[in-house]
VEXZA-755413 format. One record per residue: residue number from 1; y, x, z of N, C-alpha, C, O in turn. Coordinates in nm, 2 decimals. Each point is the difference from the previous one (the first is absolute). Layout:
% residues N
ATOM resi nnorth  neast    nup canorth caeast   caup cnorth  ceast    cup onorth  oeast    oup
ATOM  NUM      Y      X      Z       Y      X      Z      Y      X      Z      Y      X      Z
...
//
This chain:
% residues 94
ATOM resi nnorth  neast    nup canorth caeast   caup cnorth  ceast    cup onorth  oeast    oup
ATOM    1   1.33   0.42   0.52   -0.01   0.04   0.14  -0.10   0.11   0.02  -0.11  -0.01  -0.05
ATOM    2   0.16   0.11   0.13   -0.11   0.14   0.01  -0.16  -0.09   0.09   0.00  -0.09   0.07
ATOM    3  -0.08   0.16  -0.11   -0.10  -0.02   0.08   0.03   0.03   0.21   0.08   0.07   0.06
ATOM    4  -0.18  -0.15   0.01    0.00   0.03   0.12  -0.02   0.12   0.08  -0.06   0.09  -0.06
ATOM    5   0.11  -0.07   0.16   -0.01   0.14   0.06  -0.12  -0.02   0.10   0.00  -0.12   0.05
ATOM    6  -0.07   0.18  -0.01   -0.09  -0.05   0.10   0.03  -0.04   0.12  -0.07  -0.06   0.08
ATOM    7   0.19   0.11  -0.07    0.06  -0.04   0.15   0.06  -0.11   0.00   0.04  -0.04   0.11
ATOM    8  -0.01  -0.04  -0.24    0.07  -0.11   0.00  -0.02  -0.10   0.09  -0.11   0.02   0.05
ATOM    9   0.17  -0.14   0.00   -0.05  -0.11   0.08   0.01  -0.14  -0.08   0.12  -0.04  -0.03
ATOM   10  -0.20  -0.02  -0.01    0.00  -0.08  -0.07   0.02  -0.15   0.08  -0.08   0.00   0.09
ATOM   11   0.15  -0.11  -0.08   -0.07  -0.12   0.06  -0.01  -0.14  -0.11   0.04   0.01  -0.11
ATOM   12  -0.08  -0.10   0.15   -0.01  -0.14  -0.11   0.15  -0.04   0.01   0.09   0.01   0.08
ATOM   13  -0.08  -0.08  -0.21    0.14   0.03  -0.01   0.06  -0.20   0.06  -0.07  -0.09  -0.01
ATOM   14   0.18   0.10   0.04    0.02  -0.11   0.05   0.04  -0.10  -0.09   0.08  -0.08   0.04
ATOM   15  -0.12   0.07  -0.15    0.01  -0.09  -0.09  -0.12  -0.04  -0.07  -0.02  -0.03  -0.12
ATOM   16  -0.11   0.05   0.28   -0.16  -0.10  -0.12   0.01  -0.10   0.14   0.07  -0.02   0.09
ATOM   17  -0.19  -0.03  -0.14   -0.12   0.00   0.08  -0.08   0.00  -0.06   0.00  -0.03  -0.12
ATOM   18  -0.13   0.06   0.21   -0.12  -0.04  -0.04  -0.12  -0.08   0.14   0.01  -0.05   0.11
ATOM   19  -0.10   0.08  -0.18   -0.13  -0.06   0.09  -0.16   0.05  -0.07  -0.04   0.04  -0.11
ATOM   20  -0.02  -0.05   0.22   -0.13   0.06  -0.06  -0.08  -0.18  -0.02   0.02  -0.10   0.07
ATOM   21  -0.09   0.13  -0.20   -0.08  -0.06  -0.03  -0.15   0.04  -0.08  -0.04   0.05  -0.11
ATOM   22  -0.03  -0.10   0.24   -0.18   0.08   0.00   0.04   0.14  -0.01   0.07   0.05   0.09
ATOM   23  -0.10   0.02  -0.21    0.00   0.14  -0.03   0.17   0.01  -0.03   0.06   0.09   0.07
ATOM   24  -0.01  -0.13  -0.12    0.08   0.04  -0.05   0.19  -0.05   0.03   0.03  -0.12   0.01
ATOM   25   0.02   0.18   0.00    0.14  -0.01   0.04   0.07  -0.05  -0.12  -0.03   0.05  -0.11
ATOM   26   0.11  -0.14   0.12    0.12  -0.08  -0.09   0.11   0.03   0.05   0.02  -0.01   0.12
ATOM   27   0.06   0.05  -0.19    0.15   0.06   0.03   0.10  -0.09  -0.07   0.00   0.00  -0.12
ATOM   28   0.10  -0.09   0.17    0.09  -0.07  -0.07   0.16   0.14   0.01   0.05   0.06   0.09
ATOM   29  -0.02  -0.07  -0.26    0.15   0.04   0.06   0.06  -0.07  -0.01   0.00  -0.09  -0.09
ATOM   30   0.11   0.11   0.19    0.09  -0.17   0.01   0.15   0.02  -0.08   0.08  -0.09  -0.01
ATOM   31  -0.05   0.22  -0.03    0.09   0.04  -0.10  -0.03  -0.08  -0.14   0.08  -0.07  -0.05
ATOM   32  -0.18   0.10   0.00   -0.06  -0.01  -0.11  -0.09  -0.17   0.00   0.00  -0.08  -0.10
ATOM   33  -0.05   0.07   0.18   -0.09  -0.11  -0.01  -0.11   0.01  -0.07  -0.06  -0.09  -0.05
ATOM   34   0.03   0.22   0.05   -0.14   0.07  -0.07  -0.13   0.02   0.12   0.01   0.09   0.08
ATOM   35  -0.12  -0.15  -0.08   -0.13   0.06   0.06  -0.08   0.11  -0.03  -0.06   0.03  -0.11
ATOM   36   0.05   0.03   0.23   -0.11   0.15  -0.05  -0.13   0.00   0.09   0.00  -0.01   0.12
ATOM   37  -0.11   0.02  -0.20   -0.14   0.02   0.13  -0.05   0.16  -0.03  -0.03   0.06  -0.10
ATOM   38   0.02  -0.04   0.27   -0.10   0.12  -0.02  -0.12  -0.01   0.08  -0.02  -0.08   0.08
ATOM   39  -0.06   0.16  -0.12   -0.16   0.02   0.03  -0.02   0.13   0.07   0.10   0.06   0.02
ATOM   40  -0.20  -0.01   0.01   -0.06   0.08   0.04   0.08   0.13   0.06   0.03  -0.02   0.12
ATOM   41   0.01   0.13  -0.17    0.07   0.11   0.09   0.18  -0.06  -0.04   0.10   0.06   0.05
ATOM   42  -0.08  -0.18  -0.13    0.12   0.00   0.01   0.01  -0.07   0.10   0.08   0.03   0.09
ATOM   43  -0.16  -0.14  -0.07    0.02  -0.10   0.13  -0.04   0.09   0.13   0.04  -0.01   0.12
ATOM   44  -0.11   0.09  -0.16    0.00   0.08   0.13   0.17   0.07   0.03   0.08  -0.06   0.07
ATOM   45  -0.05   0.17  -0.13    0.14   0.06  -0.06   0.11  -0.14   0.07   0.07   0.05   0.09
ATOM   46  -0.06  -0.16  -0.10    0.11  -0.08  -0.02  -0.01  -0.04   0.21   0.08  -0.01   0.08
ATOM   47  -0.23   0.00  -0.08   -0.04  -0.03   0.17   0.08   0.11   0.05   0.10  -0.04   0.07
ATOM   48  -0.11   0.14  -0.08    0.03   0.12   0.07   0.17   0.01   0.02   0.06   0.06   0.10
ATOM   49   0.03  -0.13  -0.25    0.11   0.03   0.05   0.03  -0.11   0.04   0.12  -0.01  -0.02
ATOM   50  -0.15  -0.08   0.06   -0.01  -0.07   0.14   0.17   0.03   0.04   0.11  -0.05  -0.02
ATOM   51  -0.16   0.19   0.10    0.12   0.06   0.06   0.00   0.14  -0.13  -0.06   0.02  -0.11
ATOM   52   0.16   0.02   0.17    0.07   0.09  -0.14  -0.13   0.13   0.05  -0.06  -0.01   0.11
ATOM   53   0.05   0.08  -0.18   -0.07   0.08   0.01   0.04   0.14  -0.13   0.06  -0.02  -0.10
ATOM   54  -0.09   0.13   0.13   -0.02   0.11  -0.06  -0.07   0.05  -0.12  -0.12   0.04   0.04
ATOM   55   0.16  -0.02  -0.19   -0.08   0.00  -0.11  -0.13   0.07   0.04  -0.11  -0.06   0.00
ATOM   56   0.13   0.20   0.06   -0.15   0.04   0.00  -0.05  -0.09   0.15  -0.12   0.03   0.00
ATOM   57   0.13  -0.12   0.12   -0.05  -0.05   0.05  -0.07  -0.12  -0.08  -0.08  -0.07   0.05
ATOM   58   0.13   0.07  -0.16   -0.07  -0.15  -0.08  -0.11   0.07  -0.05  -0.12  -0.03   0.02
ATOM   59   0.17   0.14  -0.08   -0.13   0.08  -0.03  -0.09   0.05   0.01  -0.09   0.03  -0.08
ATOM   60   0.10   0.01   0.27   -0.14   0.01   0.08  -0.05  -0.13   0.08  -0.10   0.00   0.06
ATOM   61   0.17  -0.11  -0.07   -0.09  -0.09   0.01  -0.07  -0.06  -0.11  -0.10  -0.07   0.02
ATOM   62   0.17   0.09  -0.20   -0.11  -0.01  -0.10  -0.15   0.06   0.04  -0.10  -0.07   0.03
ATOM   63   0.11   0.21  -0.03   -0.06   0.07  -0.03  -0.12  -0.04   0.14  -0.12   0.00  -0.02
ATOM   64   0.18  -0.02   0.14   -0.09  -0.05   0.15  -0.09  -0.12  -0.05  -0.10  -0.03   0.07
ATOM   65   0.12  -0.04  -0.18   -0.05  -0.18   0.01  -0.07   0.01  -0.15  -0.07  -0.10  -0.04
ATOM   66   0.09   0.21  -0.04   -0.05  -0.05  -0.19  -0.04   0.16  -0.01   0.07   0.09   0.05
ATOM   67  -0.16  -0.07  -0.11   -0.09   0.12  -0.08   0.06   0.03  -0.08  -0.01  -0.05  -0.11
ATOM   68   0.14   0.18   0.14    0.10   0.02  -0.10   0.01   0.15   0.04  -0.06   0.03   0.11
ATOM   69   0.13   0.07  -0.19    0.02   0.12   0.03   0.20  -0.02   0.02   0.10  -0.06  -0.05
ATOM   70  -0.12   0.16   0.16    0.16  -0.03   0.07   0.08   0.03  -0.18   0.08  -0.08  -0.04
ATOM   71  -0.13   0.19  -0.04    0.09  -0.01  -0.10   0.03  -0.12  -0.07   0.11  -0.04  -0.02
ATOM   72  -0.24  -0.02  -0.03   -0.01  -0.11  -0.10   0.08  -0.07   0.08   0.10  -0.05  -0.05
ATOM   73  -0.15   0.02   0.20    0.10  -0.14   0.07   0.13   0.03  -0.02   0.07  -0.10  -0.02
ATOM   74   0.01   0.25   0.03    0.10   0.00   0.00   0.10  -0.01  -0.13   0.12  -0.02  -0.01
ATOM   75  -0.20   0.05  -0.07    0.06  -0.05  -0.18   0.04  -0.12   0.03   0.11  -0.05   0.01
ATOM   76  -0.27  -0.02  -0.01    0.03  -0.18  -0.04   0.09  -0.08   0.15   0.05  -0.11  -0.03
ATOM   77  -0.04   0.15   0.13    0.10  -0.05   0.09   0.12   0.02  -0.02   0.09  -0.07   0.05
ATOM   78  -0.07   0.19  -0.15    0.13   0.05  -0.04   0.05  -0.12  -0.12   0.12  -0.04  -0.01
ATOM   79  -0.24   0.01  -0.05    0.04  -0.06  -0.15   0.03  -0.16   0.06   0.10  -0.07  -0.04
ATOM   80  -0.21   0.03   0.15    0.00  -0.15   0.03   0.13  -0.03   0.10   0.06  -0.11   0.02
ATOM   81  -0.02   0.24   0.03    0.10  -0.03   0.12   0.17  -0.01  -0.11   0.10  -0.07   0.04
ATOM   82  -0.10   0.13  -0.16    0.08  -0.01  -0.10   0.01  -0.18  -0.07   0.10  -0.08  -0.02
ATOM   83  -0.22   0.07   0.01    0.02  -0.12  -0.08   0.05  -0.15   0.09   0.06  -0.10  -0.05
ATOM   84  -0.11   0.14   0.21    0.06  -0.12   0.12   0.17   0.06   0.00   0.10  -0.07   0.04
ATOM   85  -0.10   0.19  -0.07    0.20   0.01   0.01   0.06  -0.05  -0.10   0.10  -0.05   0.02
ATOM   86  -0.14   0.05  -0.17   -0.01  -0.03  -0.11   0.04  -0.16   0.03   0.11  -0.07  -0.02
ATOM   87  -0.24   0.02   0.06    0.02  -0.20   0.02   0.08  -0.02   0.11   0.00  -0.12   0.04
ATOM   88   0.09   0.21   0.05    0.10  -0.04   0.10  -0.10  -0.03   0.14   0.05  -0.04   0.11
ATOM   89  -0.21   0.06  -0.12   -0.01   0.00   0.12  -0.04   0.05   0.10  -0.04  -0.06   0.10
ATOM   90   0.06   0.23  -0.12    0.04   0.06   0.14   0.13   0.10  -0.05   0.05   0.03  -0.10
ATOM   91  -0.03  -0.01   0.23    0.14   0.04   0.01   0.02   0.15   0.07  -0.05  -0.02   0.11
ATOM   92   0.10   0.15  -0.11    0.00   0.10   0.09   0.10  -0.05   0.15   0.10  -0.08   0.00
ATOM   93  -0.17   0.15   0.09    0.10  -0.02   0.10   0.07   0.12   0.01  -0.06   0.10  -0.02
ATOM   94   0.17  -0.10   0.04    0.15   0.08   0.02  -0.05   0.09   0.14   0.08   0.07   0.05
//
């Protein structure tokens, strides 16, 4: 699958859930019956698509909340937002 466009819209895909626990977020997929936890700018990243939101809007709120350079954030948002489409759990909106 090509990499994201910045203008993409991403949302959580309708086949988890999750929940925050303390720091960190637990993601069930309910296709799979597999658990995933994130931490720190991913649990941040995962709060945000909440509602669907825009690749580089994820990326200026990385960059607003973690001591990151807009490049560096926009590599590794690029690589981490790959690996949640990868596990089926976000989805583009149409």
């Amino acid at each position: 699958m090509a990499a994201f466009d910045p203008s993409t819209v991403l949302r959580r895909s309708s086949q988890q859930i999750s929940c925050n626990l303390n720091d960190e977020i637990a993601i069930l997929d309910l296709d799979k019956s597999v658990y995933f936890g994130l931490e720190g700018v991913g649990a941040h990243i995962w709060g945000v698509l909440e509602q669907p939101h825009s690749v580089s809007e994820l990326c200026s709120s990385v960059v607003d909340h973690f001591d990151v350079t807009p490049q560096a954030c926009r590599n590794d948002v690029m690589s981490f937002l790959a690996s949640l489409r990868e596990a089926g759990l976000i989805e583009a909106v149409e």
